[in-house]
C-alpha positions as CSV (number, residue, x, y, z in Angstrom):
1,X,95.9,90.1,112.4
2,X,94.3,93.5,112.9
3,X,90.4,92.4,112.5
4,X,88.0,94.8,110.9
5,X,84.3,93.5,110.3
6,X,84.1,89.7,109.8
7,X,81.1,87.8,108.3
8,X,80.8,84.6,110.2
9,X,79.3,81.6,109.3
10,X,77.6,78.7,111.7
11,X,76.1,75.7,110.6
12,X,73.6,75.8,113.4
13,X,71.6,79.4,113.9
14,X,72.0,81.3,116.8
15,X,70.4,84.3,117.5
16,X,71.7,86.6,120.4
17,X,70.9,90.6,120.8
18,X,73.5,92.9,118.9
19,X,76.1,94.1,120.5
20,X,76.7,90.8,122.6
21,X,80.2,89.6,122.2
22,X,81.0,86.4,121.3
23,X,84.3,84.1,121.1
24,X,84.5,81.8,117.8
25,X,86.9,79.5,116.9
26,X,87.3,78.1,113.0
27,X,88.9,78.9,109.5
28,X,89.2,82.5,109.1
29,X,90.2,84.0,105.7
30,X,90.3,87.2,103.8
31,X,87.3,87.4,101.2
32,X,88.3,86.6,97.8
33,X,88.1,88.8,94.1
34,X,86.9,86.8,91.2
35,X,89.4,85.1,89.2
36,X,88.0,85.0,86.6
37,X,86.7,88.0,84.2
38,X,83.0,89.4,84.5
39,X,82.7,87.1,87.9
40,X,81.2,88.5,91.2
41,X,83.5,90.0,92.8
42,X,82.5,89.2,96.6
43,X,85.4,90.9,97.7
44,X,84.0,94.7,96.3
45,X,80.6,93.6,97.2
46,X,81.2,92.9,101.1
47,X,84.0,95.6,101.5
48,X,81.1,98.3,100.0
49,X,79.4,97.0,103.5
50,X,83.1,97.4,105.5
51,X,83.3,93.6,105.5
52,X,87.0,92.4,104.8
53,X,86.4,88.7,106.3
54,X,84.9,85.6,106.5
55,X,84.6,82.5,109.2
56,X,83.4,79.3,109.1
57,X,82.8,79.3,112.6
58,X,82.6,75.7,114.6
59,X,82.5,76.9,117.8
60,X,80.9,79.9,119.2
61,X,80.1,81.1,123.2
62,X,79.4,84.6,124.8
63,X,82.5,86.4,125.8
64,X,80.4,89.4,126.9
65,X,76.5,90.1,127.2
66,X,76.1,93.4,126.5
67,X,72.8,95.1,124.4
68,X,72.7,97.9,121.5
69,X,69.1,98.4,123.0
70,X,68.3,101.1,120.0
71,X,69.8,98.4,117.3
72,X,67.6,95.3,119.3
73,X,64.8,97.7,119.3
74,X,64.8,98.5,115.7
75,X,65.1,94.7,114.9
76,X,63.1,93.4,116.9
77,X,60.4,95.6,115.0
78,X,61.4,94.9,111.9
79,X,61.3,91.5,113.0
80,X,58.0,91.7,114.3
81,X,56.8,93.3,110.8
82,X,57.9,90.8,108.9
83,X,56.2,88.3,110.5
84,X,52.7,90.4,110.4
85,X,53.0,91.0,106.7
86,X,53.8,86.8,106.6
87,X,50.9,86.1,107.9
88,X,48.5,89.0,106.3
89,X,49.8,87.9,103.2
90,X,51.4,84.9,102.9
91,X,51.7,84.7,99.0
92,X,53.3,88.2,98.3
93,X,54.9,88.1,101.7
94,X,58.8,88.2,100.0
95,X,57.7,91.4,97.9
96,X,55.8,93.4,100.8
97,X,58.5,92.7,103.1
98,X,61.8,93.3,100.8
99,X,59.5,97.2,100.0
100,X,58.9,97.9,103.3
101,X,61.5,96.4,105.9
102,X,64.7,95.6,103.6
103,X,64.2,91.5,103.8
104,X,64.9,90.3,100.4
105,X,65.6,86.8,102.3
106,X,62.2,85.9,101.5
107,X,62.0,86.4,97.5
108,X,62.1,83.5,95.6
109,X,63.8,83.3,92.5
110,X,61.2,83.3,90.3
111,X,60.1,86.5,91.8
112,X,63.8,88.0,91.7
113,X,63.7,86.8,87.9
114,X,60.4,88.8,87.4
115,X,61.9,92.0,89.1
116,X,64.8,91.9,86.8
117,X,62.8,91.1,83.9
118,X,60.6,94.0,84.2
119,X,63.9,96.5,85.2
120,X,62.3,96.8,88.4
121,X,64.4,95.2,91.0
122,X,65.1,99.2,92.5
123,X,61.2,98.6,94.0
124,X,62.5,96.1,96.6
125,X,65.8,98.4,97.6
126,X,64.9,100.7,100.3
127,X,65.8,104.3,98.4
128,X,64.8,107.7,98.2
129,X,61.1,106.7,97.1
130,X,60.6,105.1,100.2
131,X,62.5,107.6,102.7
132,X,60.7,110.7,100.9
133,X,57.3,108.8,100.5
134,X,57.2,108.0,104.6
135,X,59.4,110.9,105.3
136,X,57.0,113.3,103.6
137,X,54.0,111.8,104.6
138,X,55.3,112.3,108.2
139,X,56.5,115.9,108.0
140,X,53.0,117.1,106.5
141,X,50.8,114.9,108.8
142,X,52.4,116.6,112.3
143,X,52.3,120.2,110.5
144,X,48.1,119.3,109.6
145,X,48.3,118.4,113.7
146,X,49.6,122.0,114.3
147,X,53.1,121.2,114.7
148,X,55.3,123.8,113.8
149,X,58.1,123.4,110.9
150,X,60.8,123.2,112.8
151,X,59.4,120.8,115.1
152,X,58.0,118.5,112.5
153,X,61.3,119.0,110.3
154,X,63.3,117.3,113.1
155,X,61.0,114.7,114.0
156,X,60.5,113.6,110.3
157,X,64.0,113.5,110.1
158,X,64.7,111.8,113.5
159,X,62.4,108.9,112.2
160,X,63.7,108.3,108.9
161,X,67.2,108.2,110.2
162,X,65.7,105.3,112.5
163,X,63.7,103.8,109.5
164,X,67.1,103.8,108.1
165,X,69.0,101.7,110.6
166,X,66.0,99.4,110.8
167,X,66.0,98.5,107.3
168,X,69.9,97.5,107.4
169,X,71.6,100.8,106.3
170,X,72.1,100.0,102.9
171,X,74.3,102.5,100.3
172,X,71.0,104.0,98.6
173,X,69.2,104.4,101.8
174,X,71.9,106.2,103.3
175,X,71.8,109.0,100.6
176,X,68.5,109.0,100.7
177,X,68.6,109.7,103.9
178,X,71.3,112.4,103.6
179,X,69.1,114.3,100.9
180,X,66.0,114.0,103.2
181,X,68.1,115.5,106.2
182,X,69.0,118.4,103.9
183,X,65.3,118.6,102.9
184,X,64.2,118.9,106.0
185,X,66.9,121.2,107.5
186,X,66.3,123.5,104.2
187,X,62.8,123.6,105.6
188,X,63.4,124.6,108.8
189,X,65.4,127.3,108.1
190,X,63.1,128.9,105.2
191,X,66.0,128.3,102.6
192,X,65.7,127.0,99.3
193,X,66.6,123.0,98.2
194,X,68.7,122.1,95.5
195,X,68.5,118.7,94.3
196,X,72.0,118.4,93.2
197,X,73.6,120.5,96.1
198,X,71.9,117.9,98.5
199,X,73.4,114.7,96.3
200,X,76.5,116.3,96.0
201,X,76.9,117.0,100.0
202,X,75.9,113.2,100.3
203,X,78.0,111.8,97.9
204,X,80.8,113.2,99.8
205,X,79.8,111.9,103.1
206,X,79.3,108.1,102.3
207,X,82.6,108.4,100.1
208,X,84.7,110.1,103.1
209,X,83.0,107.3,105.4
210,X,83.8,104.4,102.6
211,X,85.7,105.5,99.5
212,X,85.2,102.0,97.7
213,X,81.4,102.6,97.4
214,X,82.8,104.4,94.4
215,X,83.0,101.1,92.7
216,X,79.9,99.4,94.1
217,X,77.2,99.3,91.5
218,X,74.6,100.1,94.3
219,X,75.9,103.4,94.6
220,X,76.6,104.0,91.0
221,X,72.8,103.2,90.2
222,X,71.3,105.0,93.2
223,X,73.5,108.6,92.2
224,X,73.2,107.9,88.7
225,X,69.3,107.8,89.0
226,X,69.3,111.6,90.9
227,X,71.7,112.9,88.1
228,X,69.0,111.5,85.5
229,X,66.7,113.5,87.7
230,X,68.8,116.7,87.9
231,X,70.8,116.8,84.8
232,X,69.2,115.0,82.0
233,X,65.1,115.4,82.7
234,X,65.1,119.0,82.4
235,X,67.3,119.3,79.3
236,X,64.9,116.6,78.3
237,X,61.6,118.4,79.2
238,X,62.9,122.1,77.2
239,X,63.9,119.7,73.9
């Protein structure tokens, strides 16, 4: 069998740096639709994140140590953060940590059942409020330093695109960060941004990259939100 991405599972944890590579022996098989109608369908869900497998792995030893050092980096401060907001605030540790790094391992389920009561659960999925919030906050702080646009355009845009990776590269986060880029770039060349030129430009790019995120409801809600934005609000606002 050709592999593609496999999610393996161990019954003991082990953690090792990414990009090691590992040998595993145990029951591989191809994720699963639902079989019944209106079930999860794991299958759309983990193939949205280019994952087409699963392993219940038994036995597991390093083929190959090798490093992503800019991957182990990232995670290792993400890691790192997680554990600072933990113990600065033990009690709303699973909220902080799910808005500012992408760890939603931590929510409980009485909190994930308070999110989804109040129709906020989008506060704890790193999206365009977070990229433009930091990304903005960035670019305007190194132009008050004297940076020049062009300088601080790049830089802002360089360190969302690392935010980005860190917080596990999730559908909305990547066109966020598309839109930012064209933000940015649209700033440092003097020229204009449209909001539905830039979502339109990304839309393309995560489709040509992964054409099934076209059926993932992540990407569905995260677009549908910036039409609401660009379509709807303004026809909304001259009624």
């Amino acid at each position: 069998i050709s592999l593609e991405r496999t999610i393996v599972y161990m019954q003991e944890e082990c953690s090792l740096p990414l990009g090691t590579w590992v040998r595993v022996k145990g029951k591989f098989q191809e994720i699963e639709g639902p079989r019944n109608p209106g079930e999860f369908d794991s299958r759309l869900y983990y193939r949205a994140k280019k994952i087409y497998y699963r392993m219940k792995g038994q036995e597991l030893s390093v083929y190959k140590e090798d490093t992503w050092h800019l991957r182990e980096g990232l995670r290792q401060i993400r890691e790192s953060l997680v554990h600072s907001v933990q113990e600065a605030a033990p009690n709303q540790a699973g909220i902080l940590c799910a808005m500012t790094a992408g760890e939603k391992s931590l929510l409980g389920q009485e909190e994930k059942n308070l999110l989804a009561a109040g129709a906020v659960s989008h506060m704890v999925s790193i999206s365009g409020m977070h990229v433009s919030l930091l990304g903005m906050m960035v670019f305007y702080g190194l132009l008050r330093l004297g940076m020049g646009i062009l300088p601080s355009s790049g830089v802002s845009a360089g360190m969302m695109i690392l935010y980005g990776m860190m917080t596990g590269e999730s559908v909305s986060a990547m066109r966020a960060l598309g839109m930012f880029g064209l933000a940015m770039a649209a700033k440092a060349v003097g020229r204009s941004y449209d909001l539905l030129s830039a979502l339109s430009l990304s839309v393309i790019i995560l489709l040509l990259d992964n054409p099934v995120c076209l059926y993932y409801s992540g990407f569905l809600l995260s677009c549908g939100c910036i039409c609401g934005v660009g379509l709807v609000l303004p026809r909304l606002e001259e009624m």
